[in-house]
N, C-alpha and C positions, 0 to 999 in steps of 0.2 A: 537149689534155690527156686522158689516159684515166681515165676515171669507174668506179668499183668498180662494181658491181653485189652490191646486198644479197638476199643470198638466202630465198627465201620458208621454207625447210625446209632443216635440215641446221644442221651447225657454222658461229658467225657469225651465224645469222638474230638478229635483237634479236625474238622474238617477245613479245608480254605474258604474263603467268603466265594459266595455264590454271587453276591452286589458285583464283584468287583470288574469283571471283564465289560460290558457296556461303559463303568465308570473309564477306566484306564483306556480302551480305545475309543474317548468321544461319544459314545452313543448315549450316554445318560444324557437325560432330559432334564433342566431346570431352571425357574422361575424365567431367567432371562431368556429360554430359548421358545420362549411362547409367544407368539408376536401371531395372534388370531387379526383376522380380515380387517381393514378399516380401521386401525389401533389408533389413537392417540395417543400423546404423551404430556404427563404432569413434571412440574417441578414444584417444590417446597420453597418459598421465599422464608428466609429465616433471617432472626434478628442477628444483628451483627452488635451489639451491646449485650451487657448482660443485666442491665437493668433502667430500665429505661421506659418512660409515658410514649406511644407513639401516635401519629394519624398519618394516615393515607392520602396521599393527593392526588394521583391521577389516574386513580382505577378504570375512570371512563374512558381516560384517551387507552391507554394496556387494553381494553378491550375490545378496541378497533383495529392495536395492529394487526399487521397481515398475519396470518395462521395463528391467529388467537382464536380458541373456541371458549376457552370460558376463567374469568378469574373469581374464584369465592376468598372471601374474604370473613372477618370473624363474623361482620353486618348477615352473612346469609348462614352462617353457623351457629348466630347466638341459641346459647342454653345445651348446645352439643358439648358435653366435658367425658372425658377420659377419665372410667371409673379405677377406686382403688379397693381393691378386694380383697384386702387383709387389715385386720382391727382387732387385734388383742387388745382384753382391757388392760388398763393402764393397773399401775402398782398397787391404788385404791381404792379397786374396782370402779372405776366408770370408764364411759367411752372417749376416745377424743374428737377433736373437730379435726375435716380433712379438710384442705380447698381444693375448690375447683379447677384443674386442668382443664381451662378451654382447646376446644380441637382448633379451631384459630384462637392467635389475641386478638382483641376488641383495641381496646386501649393502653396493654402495659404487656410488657414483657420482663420475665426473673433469669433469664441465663442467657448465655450467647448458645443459637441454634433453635428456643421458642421460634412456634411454626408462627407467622403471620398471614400469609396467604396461599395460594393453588394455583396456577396457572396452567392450562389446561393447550396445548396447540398440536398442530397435525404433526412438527414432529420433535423432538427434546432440543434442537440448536435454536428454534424459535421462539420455545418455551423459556430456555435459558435465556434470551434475548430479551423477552418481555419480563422476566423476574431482574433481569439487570437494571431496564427501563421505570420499574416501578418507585417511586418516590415515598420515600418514609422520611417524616418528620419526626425525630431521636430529641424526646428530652432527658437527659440524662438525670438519673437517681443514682443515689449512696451502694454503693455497694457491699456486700458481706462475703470472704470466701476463704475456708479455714474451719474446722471445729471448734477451735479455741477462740478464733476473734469471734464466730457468731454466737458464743453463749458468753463473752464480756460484757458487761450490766449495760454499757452505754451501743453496744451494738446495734446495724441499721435493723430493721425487722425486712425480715421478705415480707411475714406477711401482718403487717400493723393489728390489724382486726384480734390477732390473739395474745398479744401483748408480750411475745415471747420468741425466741427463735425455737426454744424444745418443744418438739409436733408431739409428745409422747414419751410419758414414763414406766419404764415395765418394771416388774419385780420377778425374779424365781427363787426359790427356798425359802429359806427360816429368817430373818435378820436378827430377831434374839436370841434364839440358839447359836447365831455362827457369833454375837457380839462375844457370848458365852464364851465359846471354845477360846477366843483369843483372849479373852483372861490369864487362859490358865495356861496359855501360850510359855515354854521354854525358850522360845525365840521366833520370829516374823521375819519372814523375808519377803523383800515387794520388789513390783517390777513395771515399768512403767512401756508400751509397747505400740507401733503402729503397723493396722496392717493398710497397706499402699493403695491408692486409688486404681481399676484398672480397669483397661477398656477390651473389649472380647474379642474382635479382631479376627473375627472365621475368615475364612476362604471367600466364602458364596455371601456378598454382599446385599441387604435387605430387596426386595424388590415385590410388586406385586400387578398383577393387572385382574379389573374389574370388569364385568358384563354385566349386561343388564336387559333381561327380556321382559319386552312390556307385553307380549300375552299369557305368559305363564306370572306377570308380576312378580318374577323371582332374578337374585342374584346370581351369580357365580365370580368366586373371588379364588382366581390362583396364586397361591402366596407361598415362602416358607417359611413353615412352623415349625414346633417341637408338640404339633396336638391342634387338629383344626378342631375339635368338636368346642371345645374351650375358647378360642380363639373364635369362633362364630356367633357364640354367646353373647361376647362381651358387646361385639361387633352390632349384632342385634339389639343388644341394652342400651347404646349409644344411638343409633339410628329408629328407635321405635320401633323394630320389624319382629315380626315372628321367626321362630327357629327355621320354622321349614319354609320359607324366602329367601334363605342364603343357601351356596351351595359351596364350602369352601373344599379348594382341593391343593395339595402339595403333592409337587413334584420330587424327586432328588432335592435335597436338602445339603447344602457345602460347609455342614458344622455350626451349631445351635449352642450349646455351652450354656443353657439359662437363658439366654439374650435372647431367641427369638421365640419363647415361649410369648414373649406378651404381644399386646395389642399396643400398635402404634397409629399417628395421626394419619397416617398416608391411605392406609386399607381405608376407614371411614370415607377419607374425601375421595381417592379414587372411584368409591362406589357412589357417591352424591351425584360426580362426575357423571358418571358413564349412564347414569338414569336421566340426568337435565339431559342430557347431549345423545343420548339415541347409540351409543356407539362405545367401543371398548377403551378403556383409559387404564394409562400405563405407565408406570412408577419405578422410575432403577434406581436405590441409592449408588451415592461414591460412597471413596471412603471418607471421603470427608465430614459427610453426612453422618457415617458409619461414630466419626469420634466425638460430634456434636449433638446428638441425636438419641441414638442407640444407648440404652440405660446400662451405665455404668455399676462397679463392683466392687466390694470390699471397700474400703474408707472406713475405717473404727481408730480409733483413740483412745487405748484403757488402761485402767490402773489396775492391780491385783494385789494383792495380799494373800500368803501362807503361813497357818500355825502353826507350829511343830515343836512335839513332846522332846522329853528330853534323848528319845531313844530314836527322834527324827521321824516318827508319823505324825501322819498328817492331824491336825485336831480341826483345822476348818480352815475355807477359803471365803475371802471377799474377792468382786470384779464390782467395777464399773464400767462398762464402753458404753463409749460416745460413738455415736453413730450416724454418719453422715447421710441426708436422706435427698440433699439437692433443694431445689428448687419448689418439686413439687412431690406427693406420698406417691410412689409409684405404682401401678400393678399392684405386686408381692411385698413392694418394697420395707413397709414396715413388720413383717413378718419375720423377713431373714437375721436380724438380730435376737430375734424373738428365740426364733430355731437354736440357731448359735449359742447361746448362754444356756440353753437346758446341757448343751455338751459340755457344761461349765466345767467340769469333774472329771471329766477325760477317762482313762481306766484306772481311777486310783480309787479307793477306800477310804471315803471324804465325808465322815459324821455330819460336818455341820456345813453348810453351804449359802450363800447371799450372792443374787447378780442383781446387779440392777441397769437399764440399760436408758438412758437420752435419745432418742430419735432427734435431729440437729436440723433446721432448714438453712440452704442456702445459695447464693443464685451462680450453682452450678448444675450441670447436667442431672436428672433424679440419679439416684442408684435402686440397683434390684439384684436379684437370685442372677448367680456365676459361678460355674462351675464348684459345686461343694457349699455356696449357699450359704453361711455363718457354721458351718462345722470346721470349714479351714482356721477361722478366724480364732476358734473355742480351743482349737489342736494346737495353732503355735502360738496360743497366747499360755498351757499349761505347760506345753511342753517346753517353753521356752523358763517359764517359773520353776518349774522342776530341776531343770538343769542348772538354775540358779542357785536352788536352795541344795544341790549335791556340790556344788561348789563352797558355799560359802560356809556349810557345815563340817565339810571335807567327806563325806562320806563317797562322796562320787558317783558320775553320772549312772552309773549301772546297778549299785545295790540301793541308789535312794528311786530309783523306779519298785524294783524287785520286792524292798520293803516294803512299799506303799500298794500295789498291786493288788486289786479285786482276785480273792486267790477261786481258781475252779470249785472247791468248795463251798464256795458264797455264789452261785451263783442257781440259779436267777436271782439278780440285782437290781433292785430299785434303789438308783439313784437319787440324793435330796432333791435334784428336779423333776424325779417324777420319770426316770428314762429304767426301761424293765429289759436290763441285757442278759439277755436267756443264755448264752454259751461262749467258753474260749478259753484259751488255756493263755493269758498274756507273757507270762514270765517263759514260756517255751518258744515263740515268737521271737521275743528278744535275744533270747540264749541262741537260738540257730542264726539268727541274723550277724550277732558279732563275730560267731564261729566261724559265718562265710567272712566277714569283712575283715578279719583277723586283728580282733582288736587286741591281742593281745602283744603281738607282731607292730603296734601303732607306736612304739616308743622309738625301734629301730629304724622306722621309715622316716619319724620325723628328725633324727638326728640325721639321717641322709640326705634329709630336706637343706638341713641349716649349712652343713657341710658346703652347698650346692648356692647358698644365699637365698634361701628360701624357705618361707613357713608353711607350716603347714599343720593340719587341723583333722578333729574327727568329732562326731556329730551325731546325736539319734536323735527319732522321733517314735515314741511309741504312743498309737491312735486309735480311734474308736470313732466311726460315727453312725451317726440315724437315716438309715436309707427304705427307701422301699415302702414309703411313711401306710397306716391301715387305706384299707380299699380293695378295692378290684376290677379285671378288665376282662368287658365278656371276650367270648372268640366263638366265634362261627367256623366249621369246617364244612363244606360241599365239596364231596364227589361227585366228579362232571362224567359227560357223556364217553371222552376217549377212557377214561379209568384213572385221570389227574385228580388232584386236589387243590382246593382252594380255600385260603384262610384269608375270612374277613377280621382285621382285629385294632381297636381305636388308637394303639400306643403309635410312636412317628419315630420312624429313623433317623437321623442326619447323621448317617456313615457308623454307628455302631456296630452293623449285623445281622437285624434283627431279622431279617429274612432268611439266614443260615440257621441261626440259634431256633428260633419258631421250626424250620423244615428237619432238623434233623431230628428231633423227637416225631413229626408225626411218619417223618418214612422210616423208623422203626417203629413204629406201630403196622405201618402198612406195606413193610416190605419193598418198598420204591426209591426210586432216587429222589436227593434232594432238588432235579432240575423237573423233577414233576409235579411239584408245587408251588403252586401260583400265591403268593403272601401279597395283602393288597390292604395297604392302610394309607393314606392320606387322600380320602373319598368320602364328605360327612353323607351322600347322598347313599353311598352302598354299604359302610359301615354305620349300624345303627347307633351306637355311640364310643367313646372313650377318654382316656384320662389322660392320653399322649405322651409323653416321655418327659422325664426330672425327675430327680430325688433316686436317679438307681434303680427306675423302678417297674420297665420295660419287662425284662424278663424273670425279676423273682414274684412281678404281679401277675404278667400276661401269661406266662411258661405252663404256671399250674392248670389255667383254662384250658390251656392250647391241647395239653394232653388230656384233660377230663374230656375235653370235645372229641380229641381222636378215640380215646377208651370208648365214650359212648356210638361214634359213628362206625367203630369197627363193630362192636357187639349188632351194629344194625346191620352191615354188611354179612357178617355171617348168619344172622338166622334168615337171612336172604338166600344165601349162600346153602345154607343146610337144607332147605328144603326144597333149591333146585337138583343138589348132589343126594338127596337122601342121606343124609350123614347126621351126628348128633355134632352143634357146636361145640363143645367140648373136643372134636376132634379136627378142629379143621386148623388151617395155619394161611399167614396170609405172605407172602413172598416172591417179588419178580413181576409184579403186576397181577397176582394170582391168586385165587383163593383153592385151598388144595386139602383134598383129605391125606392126611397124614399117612406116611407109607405107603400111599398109592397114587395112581395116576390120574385119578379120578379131581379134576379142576376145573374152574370156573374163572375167566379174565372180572379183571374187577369194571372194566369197562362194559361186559356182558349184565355183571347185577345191572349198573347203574344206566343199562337202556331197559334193562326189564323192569326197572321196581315204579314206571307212572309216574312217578314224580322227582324231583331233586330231592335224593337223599343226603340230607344236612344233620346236623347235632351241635347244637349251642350250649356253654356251658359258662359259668362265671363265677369261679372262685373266692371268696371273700379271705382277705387276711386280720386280724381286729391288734395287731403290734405292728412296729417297726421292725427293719432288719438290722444288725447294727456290726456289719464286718470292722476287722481291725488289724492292726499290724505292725512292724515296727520296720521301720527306713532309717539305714545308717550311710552318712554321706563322707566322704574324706576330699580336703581341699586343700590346695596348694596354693599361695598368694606370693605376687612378686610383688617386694617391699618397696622397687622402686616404682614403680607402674600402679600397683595399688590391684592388680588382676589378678581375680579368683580363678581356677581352674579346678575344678571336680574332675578327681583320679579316680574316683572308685566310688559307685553306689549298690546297694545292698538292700531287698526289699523282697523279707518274708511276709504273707499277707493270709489273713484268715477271711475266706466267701464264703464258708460255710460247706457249699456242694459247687463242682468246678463245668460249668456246662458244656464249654466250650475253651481249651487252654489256648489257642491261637487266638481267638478273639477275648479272650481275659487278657494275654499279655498285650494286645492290642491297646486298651485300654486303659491298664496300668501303667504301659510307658505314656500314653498322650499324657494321662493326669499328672504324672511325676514331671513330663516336661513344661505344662504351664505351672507350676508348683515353683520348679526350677526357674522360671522367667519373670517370675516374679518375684523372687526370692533374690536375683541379680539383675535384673533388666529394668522390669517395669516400671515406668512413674509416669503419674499423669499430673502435670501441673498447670495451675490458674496463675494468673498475677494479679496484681492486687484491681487492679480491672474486671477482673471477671472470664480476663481472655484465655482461652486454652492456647497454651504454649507449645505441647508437645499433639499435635490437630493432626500429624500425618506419619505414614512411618520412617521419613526421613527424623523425625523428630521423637517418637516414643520407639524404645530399642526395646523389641523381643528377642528371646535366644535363635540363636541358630543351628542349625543341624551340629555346626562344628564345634559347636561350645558344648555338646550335649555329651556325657558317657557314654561308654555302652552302663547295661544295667540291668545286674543280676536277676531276677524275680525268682520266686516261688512260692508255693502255696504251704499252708500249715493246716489243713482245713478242720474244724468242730460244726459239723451242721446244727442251722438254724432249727430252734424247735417252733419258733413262730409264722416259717414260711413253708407251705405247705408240700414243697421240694428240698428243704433244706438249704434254698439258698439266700446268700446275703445279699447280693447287689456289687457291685463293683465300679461303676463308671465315674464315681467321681476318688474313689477311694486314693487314688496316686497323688492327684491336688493335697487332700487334706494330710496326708501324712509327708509333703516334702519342704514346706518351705522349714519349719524348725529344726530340723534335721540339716539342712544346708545353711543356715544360720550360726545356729548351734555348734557347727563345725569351723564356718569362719570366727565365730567370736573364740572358739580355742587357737587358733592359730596365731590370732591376733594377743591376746592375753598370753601365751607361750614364748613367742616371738618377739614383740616388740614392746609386750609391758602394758596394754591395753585393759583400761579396767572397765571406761565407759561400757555401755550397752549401743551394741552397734545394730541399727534394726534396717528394717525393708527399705528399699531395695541395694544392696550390698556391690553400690556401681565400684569402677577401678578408683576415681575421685572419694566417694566419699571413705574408704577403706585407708585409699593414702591420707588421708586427711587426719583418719583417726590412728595412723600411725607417726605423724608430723605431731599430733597432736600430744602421745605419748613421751616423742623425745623431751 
């Protein structure tokens, strides 16, 4: 039998993170551990209503107390608003109107957490002092908060001026073709479905601090991002400054998830700060901050509908989601629905297709892009349809997938929304996935279950999404003077890898360790530009530069190389730090080219991709539920996955389990709830329950790989792939347990706490 050989370097090696040692003993640096000369400190005074006229009354006296240096207020902010950079047209082709997010409020605030002022003091217990002392005068207004109360005819408006609470109508596909297909429908099966509000909850808590040199008239703002070049942009567009006035730089990053891709009010004013004031201003969130503040995820509300022939394919789909967008349009925020409904169609063979999607305001915190972005939203709202229509046809969970199945033959595949998935084998995915999870073995377990007084359930999810979206990210390679390397490249880490994955391709190119390259991104002043990290799209965008830049700087290094050894390139090899003619002794250190060659020998390269990547996979879950308690327990998960090309299989399953676990936390944990006030009730995590280690499986992985023909490495993406293929799948499995068990016909949806499961089994008797 022939035995692979796992390679020391290059694509495929499983090498360990190279991140990790500074991380785990302390030495990583980030955001909070910069505390530069002379620092001050801001706090955010926030509205404590969530709708409500305000004025301020004693900003003058707040601005004498003792270590007060500065309170801005909306009065010195007016016309600063917080842009929103996504604007699909609407259903009938035109644009919509956005409002204005002021960086302060003036006079009115729409959510509990709208910033009203800054207060600026030598050190943050003085700052908080003077934010406690500050006097707002709270008229209270109507509130809205719910999707369904704020699109009721007599609802309050957030924002009066548009006459409406829907910020925004999209459409995708056909509506008279799919009207068609369900004509001739043999039967319709609908489903009505929530996916849960949810707040992102990293590690590394927002934070930033600003400088400001008044003889270079330029910024510097250390912050963490998922992408300073973008993030200084925006920063710029709000402040009137030219690009090259800011200098943003990120540190180690404690987990981004979407969330800290955007631009929030704090960077602006901290830097307004630190320019009035001569001196560094500095900005910690809590978490407090973190669950009032920090732009929220997921919130949709949708309806579906399936046609099916008589032999049970599919003849066409409708959706509707309602989409919660807050308060105000966010960043991305009205995009991510956008995204989401082109995945409307999942990997089935779906002729006729219609989404249509609401954009909702309402005065709760905005929402924006979380981990998976509207592709989780699109996965278990089909897959959860799907499993409905194998149930209620009888065909059952596994051949009404199978049947319906984009077969490898049809592909490449344009989807009715327009989505062109180039490879994969789906129905092989599936078929290996149940083999590990032994479904067929699921009959005798669950009678073992009942024996025991207990239910128990089994679950798939087979998914598809759009990752890696077109673009490209340059990459800069320099060989330095000892004979190291150093790669300048725009994407951002927050705990991915990308420093491993990047160095292991170029020291097999160059024959070196991966501790001999220096990987250096969150610097907009040394990295010329980039696209920063989301969408998956770090290494199947960055990857392909990374190595065209090394391809090209080795070919520079050996004709370097060749004609100090007299050698033809063609015969040389580069390994160990060395450049060597082949079969002989006759070498050259690589540190020797790069003191001889005059200059810094560099190679920039920037690969264009013009498709998406669109990895997929199938996740099957098994779950156990105590009838008295109402508590789920996951026995067993199962998660064959198609990346296309596997770069790194430690850092893949690294990945896969994070995505699978907030999948999982959402799926039984998560809720973020308003009361009819406006108030966030679950503000801390004594109050919003994420999973815990102990709740968590283990959890099978493996790959099925079909490379990508779209990415110029063959691969798909991976980082958000675990999210979007788990909550359906662990769903899915409860609703069997529960419809086995107890007689449960309702639709029990997100989040699947011990409460509301007993409930719906109380409910059955």
């Amino acid at each position: 039998m022939n035995q692979m050989v796992t390679p020391k370097f290059g694509v495929g090696a499983p090498l360990r993170r190279k991140e990790d040692e500074p991380l785990i003993t302390g030495k990583g640096i980030y955001t909070g551990d910069y505390m530069p000369e002379g620092c001050l400190h801001g706090v955010v005074v926030r509205s404590a209503m969530a709708h409500a006229r305000i004025s301020l009354g004693n900003v003058d006296e707040i601005r004498e107390m003792d270590g007060v240096r500065l309170v801005l207020t909306g009065a010195e902010l007016e016309g600063r608003t917080m842009p929103c950079r996504a604007r699909p047209k609407q259903i009938d082709g035109s644009n919509f109107a956005a409002p204005d997010q002021p960086v302060l409020c003036s006079d009115e605030v729409r959510y509990v957490g709208d910033a009203i002022a800054f207060i600026v003091a030598d050190d943050v217990n003085a700052a908080r002092n003077a934010a406690e002392m500050l006097e707002i005068d709270y008229e209270p207004l109507d509130v809205v908060v719910g999707i369904e109360q704020a699109l009721a005819p007599d609802a309050v408006k957030v924002w009066p001026e548009f006459g409406t609470n829907v910020a925004f109508t999209y459409g995708q596909g056909d509506q008279s073709k799919t009207d068609a297909a369900f004509e001739k429908a043999d039967k319709v099966v609908s489903i009505d479905v929530v996916n849960n509000r949810i707040v992102a909850n990293y590690m590394e808590l927002r934070g930033c601090v600003a400088e400001f040199d008044a003889a270079s008239d330029r910024f510097k703002l250390t912050v963490g991002t998922q992408g300073g070049h973008g993030l200084r942009d925006i920063i710029c567009s709000i402040l009137d400054l030219e690009a090259d006035k800011l200098q943003v730089i990120t540190p180690e990053v404690g987990g981004g998830f979407g969330t800290k891709m955007f631009c929030y009010r704090e960077y602006p004013l901290s830097m307004v700060a630190a320019r009035e004031l001569g001196r560094p201003v500095r900005w910690t969130g809590e978490r407090m901050d973190h669950f009032v503040t920090d732009a929220h995820g997921r919130d949709n509300v949708t309806h579906a509908e399936l046609a099916l022939d008589a032999d049970c394919r599919i003849l066409g789909l409708k959706v509707h989601v309602k989409a919660a967008m807050g308060a105000y349009l966010h960043q991305f925020g009205p995009f991510i629905p956008f995204v989401g409904t082109s995945m409307t169609s999942g990997l089935y063979d779906i002729p006729a297709v219609f989404a249509k999607v609401e954009g909702v305001y309402m005065h709760t915190v905005p929402t924006d892009a979380f981990r998976g972005a509207g592709r989780p939203e699109a996965a278990y709202l089909i897959e959860r349809l799907i499993e409905k229509a194998g149930e209620e046809t009888g065909v059952g969970s596994v051949e009404i997938r199978k049947r319906n199945f984009i077969k490898p033959e049809q592909l490449p595949y344009t989807t009715q929304t327009g989505r062109m998935y180039d490879t994969g084998d789906f129905s092989g995915h599936l078929q290996k996935a149940l083999e590990v999870a032994d479904w067929d073995g699921f009959k005798a377990r669950q009678d073992d279950s009942a024996k025991h007084g207990k239910y128990r359930g089994i679950g798939i999810c087979s998914y598809i999404e759009a990752c890696a979206f077109p673009g490209s990210e340059e990459a800069t390679l320099e060989l330095n003077d000892k004979g190291t390397l150093t790669l300048l490249i725009g994407t951002q880490t927050n705990g991915q890898g990308h420093a491993t994955a990047y160095s292991q391709v170029i020291a097999e190119q160059f024959g070196i360790s991966i501790e001999d390259i220096d990987v250096i991104q969150g610097d907009t002043d040394r990295v010329r530009k980039g696209g920063g990290t989301g969408g998956s799209r770090s290494i199947p965008i960055g990857l392909p530069s990374v190595r065209d830049a090394g391809i090209a700087l080795v070919k520079k290094v050996k004709e370097l190389a060749a004609d100090r050894l007299e050698a033809g390139i063609e015969d040389l090899e580069l390994d160990g730090g060395m450049v060597r003619v082949v079969g002989t002794d006759q070498q050259v250190t690589l540190a020797e080219i790069a003191a001889g060659a005059g200059e810094t020998l560099t190679a920039r390269e920037e690969v264009n991709q013009t498709e998406a990547t669109y990895p997929n996979g199938t996740h099957v879950c098994e779950v156990e539920i105590d009838p008295d308690t109402g508590d789920v327990a996951i026995v067993n998960y199962v998660i064959v996955d198609d990346f296309g090309v596997t770069v790194n299989p430690l850092l893949l399953a690294g990945q896969v389990h994070g995505g699978a676990a907030s999948a999982l936390s959402q799926a039984l944990c998560e809720q973020t709830i308003y009361d009819e006030d406006g108030q966030l009730l679950t503000a801390s995590l004594l109050d919003y329950r994420m999973i815990r280690a102990a709740d968590l499986p283990d959890i099978h992985f493996e790959t099925r790989n079909v490379p990508s023909t779209t990415n110029a490495m063959g691969i798909k993406g991976a980082g958000e792939a675990g999210t979007i293929g788990g909550c359906a799948s662990v769903m899915n499995a409860v609703q069997k347990a529960l419809k086995d068990g107890a007689g449960v016909s309702e639709l029990i949806d997100m989040p699947a706490t011990p409460l509301r499961v007993w409930e719906a089994i109380q409910a059955a008797k």
